[in-house]
N, C-alpha and C positions, 0 to 999 in steps of 0.2 A: 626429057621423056623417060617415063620409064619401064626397065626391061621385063617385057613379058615372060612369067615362067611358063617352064615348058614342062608336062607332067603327063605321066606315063598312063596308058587304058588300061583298067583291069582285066576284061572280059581277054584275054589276049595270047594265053598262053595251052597249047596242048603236049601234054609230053606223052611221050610212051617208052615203054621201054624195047630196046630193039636185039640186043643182045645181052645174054648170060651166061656167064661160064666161071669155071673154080680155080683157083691155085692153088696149090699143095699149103699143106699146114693149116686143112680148114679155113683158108682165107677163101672170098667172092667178091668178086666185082661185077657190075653193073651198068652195062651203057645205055644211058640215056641220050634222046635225041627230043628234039621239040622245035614248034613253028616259029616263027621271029616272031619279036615282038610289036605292033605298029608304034607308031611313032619316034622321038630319037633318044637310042639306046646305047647306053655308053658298057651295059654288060649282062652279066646273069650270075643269078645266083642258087644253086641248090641245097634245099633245104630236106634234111630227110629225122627221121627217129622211128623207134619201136612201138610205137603206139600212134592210133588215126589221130590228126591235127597237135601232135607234139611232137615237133620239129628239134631235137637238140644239139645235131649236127647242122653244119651249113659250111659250103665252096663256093667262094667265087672262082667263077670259069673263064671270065674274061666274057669277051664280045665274039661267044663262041655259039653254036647251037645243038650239041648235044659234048658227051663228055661222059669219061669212065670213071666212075665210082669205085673204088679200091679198099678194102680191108674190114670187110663186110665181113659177117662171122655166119659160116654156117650154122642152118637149123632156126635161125633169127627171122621175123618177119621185120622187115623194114616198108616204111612209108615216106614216098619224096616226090618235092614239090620244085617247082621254077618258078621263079622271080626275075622280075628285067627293070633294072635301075638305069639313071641318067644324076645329074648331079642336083635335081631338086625331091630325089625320092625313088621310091622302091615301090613298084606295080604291086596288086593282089597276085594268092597263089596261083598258077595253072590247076588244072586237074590234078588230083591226088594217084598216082598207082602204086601198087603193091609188089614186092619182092619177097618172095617169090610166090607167082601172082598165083590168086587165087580164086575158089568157084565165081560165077556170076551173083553181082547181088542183085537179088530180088525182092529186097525187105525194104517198104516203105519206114521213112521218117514216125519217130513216137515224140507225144508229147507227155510233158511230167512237170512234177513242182510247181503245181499252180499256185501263186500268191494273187488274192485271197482265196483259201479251200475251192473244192467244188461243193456247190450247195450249202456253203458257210450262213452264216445268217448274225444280224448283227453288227456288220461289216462297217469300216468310217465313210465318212459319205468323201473326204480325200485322200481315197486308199489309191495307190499306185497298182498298175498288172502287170503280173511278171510271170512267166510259163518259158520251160525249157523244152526246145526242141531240138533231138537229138537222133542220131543214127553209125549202129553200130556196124554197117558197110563203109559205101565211096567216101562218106558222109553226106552233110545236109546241103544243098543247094541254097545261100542265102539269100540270092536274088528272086527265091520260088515263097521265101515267108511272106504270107500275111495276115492281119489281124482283123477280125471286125468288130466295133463294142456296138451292141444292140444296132445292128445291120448299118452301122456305119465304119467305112473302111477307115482307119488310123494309120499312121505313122511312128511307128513305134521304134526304140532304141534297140540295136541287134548289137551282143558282145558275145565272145566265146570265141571257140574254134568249129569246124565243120563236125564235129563228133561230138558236141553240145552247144549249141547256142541261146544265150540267157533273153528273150524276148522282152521289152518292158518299156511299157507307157504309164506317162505323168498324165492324165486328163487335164487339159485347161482350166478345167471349170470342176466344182466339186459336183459328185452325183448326188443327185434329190434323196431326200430321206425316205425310208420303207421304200426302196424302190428294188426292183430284182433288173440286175446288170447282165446280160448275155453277152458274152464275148465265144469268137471262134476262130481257130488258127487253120490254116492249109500251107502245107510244102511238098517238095518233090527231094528227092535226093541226085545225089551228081550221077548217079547210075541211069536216074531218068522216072525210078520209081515214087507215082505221087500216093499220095497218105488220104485217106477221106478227111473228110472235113470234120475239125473235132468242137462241140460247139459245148459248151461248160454256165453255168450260171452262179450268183449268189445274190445274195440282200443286203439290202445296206439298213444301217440302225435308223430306231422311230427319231423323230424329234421329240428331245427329253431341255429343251430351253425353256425355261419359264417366260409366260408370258408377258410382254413390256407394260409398263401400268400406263392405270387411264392418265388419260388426258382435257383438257377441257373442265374440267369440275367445278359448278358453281355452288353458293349455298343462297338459297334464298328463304329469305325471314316470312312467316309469313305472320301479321297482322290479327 
């Protein structure tokens, strides 16, 4: 028989930050505290850096739930995350918060880099869609993107971090030729702020195939 693995929920983690205070020599440290994780967790891990979803510090904590952060540089904005591992993997991030925290965000999610243009024309009829959707708060909410190509909802590939995420669909099938493709994105961001709905178009190119030759052709003699 074999052994079922056991693997961690994302949706699972809230951190906050509970206490702040200085040490001499311009040092800071920072206690974080956060909810357990469900399922079986063998620990945590905190991940933090200077910049939204670039993490390039990281502690493991143990199979603890919350923990001081130490030797933090005044005057720094730092951003950190929780993580809850077991021995077949490592959870999605918790919530993002900020050190030292700052106003409320109120700026919904933008979207950018559309591949192909907006209102392009000419387009391959097996062009892939690709549009970044980014936010310069909490960040983006990735469970809040979605995609629609000409009013039908897709499944589309999400890569990135919450402070840019790279959106992109393969269509199964090539789109018709001279045809104009509406596609539209919506998301919310982890602060809770949703984006209107941004709806973009292009065209795809004429059919320039030369026609297949005839077929059937007889010659008859005539008398």
């Amino acid at each position: 028989m074999k052994r079922k693995k056991l693997f961690i929920l994302v949706p699972i983690l809230t951190i906050l930050i509970c206490v702040v205070f200085t040490l001499p020599a311009l040092a800071a440290q920072v206690h974080l505290a956060w909810d357990p994780s469900s399922g079986e967790v063998d620990g945590y891990r905190i991940y933090y850096g200077t910049s939204h979803g670039n993490y390039t510090n990281n502690i493991d904590v143990g199979n603890v739930t919350d923990y001081v952060v130490t030797g933090l540089e005044e005057g720094v904005t730092y951003y950190f995350v929780a993580r809850a591992y077991n021995q077949y993997g490592e959870s999605g991030n918790s919530n993002e918060v900020v050190w030292p925290e700052t106003s409320t965000d109120t700026t919904p999610p933008a979207i950018s880099g559309f591949s192909p243009a907006q209102n392009a024309v000419g387009v391959p009829v097996n062009s892939n869609i690709v549009v970044h959707v980014t936010d310069s708060g909490n960040g983006v909410d990735q469970s809040s993107i979605t995609m629609t190509v000409n009013g039908q909802q897709v499944n589309p590939g999400i890569t990135g971090t919450a402070s840019d995420y790279t959106v992109s669909y393969d269509p199964p099938s090539d789109f018709g030729y001279n045809s104009v493709v509406t596609v539209t994105i919506n998301a919310s961001d982890l602060a809770g702020n949703a984006m209107t709905p941004v709806s973009y178009s292009f065209t795809t190119e004429a059919d320039t195939t030369p026609p297949a030759p005839p077929t059937g052709v007889n010659i008859t003699i005539e008398k």
